[in-house]
C-alpha angles and dihedrals in degrees: 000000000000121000107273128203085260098048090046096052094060129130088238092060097056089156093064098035088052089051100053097037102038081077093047121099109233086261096052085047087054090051093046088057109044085065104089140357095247101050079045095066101059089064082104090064097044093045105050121181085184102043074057100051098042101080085062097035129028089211106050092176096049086043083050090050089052086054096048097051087040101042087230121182126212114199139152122060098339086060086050105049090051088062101036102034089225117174097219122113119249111236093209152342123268118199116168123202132171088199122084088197094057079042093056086039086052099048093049084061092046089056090050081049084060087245107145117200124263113208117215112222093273106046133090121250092258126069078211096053098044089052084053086048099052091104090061095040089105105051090043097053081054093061103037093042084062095056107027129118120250092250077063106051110066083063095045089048096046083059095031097052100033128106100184098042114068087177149345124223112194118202128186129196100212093203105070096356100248112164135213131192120185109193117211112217130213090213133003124338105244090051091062078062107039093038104028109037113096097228138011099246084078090053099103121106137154135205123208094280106039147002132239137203105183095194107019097153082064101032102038106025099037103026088223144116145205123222126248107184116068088211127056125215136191092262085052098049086053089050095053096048091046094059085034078067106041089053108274119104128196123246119201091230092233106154124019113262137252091248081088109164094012090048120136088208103080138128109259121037138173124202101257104027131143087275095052112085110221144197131195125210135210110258103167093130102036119102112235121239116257082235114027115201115240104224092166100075096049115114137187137189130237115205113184107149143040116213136189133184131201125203110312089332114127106260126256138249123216110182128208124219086225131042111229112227114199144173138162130202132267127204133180132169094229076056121079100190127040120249129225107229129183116254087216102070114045111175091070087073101039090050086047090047101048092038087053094055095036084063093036092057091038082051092051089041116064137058113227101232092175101089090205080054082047098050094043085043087057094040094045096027125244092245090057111173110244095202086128098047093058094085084062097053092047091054096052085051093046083054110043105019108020101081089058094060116129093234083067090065117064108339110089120035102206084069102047 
């Protein structure tokens, strides 16, 4: 029996798939493989989160395990290409932490990577000794930021001027000059994204287990971006020019767009919805975290128009150049990490926070008569963390409360 298409497009024929889709754009790709379940199978080979990674580490899936036990987050251009299959060349590695002690594990691989570290100008020699040194960074960035040279200044305003980065550590591999940065957050990783990146074609990111494009009609579709700063600095500027270069242009968001119902751009969005664009990646020999971070139920808000109405008049629409992005944070004790929860929709913290003590009183209530309760209640504990049932309670609120929310009425126009 002669070769046939499906045969062909297997993950065991890499030489035939690369070459077919090597000449397709991201969105033909999609449509190749919805077809059919088969050709569906071999997305983990065209979309490849170690072919991504190689060019910065030798060992991906080390460097993924490192990821898993630290919670470690990549973003920036490598996140992008691996969306986008772009051909040009990443000029470093983001990888974003809110701990100082994933950022020292991470260093140590990165030795054992032949990386050597590259102080800033107000760092120590030592990636040890500037960690050691964090309480006294602000005080530092004042002073140097008095007497430093031009070429100096853009870093230390990207730290000095920054609520989401705490610190940057910059790490060069002499060899081929591949370079690292691991950005130390203030909070939690993805708000350093959603709340600190200038414009919403940047906004991809992936974690050891799966990748995420939070606006891919936009970013992949359209190669285009909306800002997201209402100022532009000098690092900005160089950012917009470098992805005008590489194809994307950036769009001032002014009047709300045709996509209308099916719009990304809404007020209300979760990491993961049916507007993010996800991959997931093999981790069959990847040892799992003892707390895995639940990504997908965080939310954030977009805020892109005031409105106002008077007496029975339409109401009427004043654009912004820039969508807001905005989250806060959200902490129980039945939770053992914090969420990051959109500031445009109340009542779903007000449903998670009521559902949480309702259990926890129920918990603190009640005695447990049934001996085998008793025994599992021994073995589990009684006070078990319910990090992992939370995407369960968002989705009965999406569903039942969610489309009575106020932000549905007059305030985006796409959705009156």
């Amino acid at each position: 029996m002669g070769a046939t298409l499906l045969t062909l497009l297997s993950a065991g024929q890499p030489i035939f798939y690369e070459a077919i889709f090597g000449y397709l754009e991201a969105c033909d790709v999609l449509r190749l493989l919805a077809t059919c379940r088969q050709i569906h199978d071999i997305e983990r080979c065209i979309f490849d989160v170690d072919r991504q990674l190689r060019p910065f580490v030798k060992e991906p899936l080390k460097f993924r395990q490192i990821m898993a036990t630290y919670n470690l987050v990549v973003s920036g251009s490598v996140a992008l290409k691996l969306f986008s299959r772009d051909s040009w060349k990443s000029a470093d590695l983001d990888i974003y932490t809110s701990s100082t002690k994933s950022l020292l594990a991470t260093w140590g691989f990165l030795k054992r990577e032949k990386y050597i570290f590259e102080p800033y100008v107000w760092h120590s020699a030592t990636v040890e000794t500037s960690v050691a040194n964090l309480s006294t960074l602000k005080e530092r960035l004042t002073r140097i930021s008095r007497s430093s040279d031009e070429d100096d200044d853009d870093d230390i305003g990207r730290i000095y001027a920054s609520k989401e980065i705490r610190d940057v550590y910059r790490f060069v591999r002499p060899k081929d000059g591949s370079r690292v940065e691991i950005i130390l957050t203030r909070g939690l990783e993805i708000e350093a994204i959603t709340d600190g990146y200038y414009s919403t074609y940047i906004m991809n990111f992936f974690t050891y287990r799966k990748a995420y494009c939070l606006f891919p009609y936009h970013t992949i579709s359209r190669r285009e971006g909306f800002r997201t700063v209402n100022f532009e600095s000098e690092k900005t500027a160089i950012g917009f020019a470098k992805y005008s270069d590489r194809g994307y242009k950036v769009e001032k968001y002014g009047d709300y767009h045709p996509c209308k119902l099916h719009c990304p751009l809404r007020p209300h969005r979760r990491i993961g919805d049916c507007f993010t664009w996800s991959i997931t990646f093999p981790t069959e020999k990847i040892f799992k975290p003892a707390v895995e971070s639940i990504l997908e139920a965080y939310t954030f808000g977009l805020k892109a128009h005031s409105s106002f109405e008077y007496g029975d008049e339409p109401r009427q629409f004043t654009s912004k150049e820039f969508i807001y992005l905005s989250s806060v944070w959200f902490t129980h004790k039945l939770l053992a990490q914090p969420l990051l929860i959109d500031d445009r929709t109340d009542s779903w913290a007000v449903f998670l926070k009521e559902t949480l003590d309702k259990i926890e009183k129920q918990r603190h209530s009640y005695f447990i008569a049934d001996p085998l309760l008793q025994a599992d209640t021994v073995i589990k504990g009684r006070d078990r963390l319910l990090d992992a049932e939370v995407p369960k309670y968002y989705q009965y609120w999406y569903d039942t409360i969610m489309p009575g929310e106020f932000i549905w009425r007059g305030q985006y126009p796409m959705l009156q």
